[in-house]
N, C-alpha and C positions, 0 to 999 in steps of 0.2 A: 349875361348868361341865361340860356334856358332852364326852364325849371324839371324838364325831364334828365337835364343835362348834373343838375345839380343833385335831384333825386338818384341815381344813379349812383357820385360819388359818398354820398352820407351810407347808403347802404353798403357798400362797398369797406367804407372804414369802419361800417356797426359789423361788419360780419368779421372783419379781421380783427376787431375788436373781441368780441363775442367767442370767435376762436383763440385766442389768447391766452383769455379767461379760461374758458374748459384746461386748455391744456394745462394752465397753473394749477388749478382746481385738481387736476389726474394727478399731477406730479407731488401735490401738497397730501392728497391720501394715500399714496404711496410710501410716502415719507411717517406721516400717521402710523400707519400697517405694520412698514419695519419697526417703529418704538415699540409699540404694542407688543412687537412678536418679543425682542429685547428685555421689556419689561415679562413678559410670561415668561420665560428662560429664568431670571435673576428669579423672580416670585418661587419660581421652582426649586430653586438652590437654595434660596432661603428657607423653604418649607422645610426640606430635606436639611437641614442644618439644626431645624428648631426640634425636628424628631428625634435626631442624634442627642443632642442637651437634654430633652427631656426623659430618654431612657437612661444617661448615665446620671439624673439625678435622679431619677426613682428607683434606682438599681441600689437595693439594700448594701450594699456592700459600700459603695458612695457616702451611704448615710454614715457608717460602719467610723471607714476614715475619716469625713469629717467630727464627731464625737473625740476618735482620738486625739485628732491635731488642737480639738478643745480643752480635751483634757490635759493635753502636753503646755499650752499657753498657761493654764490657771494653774500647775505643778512648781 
């Protein structure tokens, strides 16, 4: 074989090579991007969860009843 002959093919499967990779590469930060978006969704919900909990335990009244149901146990 000649060597321009050969040069040719190497280049040839580095480049579909080469393209391969990018494409996995797009398709693997894509996949990234949607978790990400998934995880800021959940993180959202949970935030908004922890706010709810923490205004019905600081909500006097909260306190109020549990004291009762303490005082009901030790009765």
């Amino acid at each position: 074989m000649e060597w321009p002959f050969i040069v040719a093919i190497v280049a040839i499967i580095g480049g579909l090579g080469y393209a391969a990779f990018e494409e996995r590469e797009k398709t693997r930060r894509a996949q990234l991007a949607n978790a990400a978006e998934g995880d800021t969704d959940r993180i959202a919900a949970l935030e908004e969860r922890v706010r709810t909990l923490e205004r019905i335990v600081t909500d006097r009244g909260f306190e109020l009843e549990e004291e009762f149901r303490r005082l009901e146990r030790s009765a």
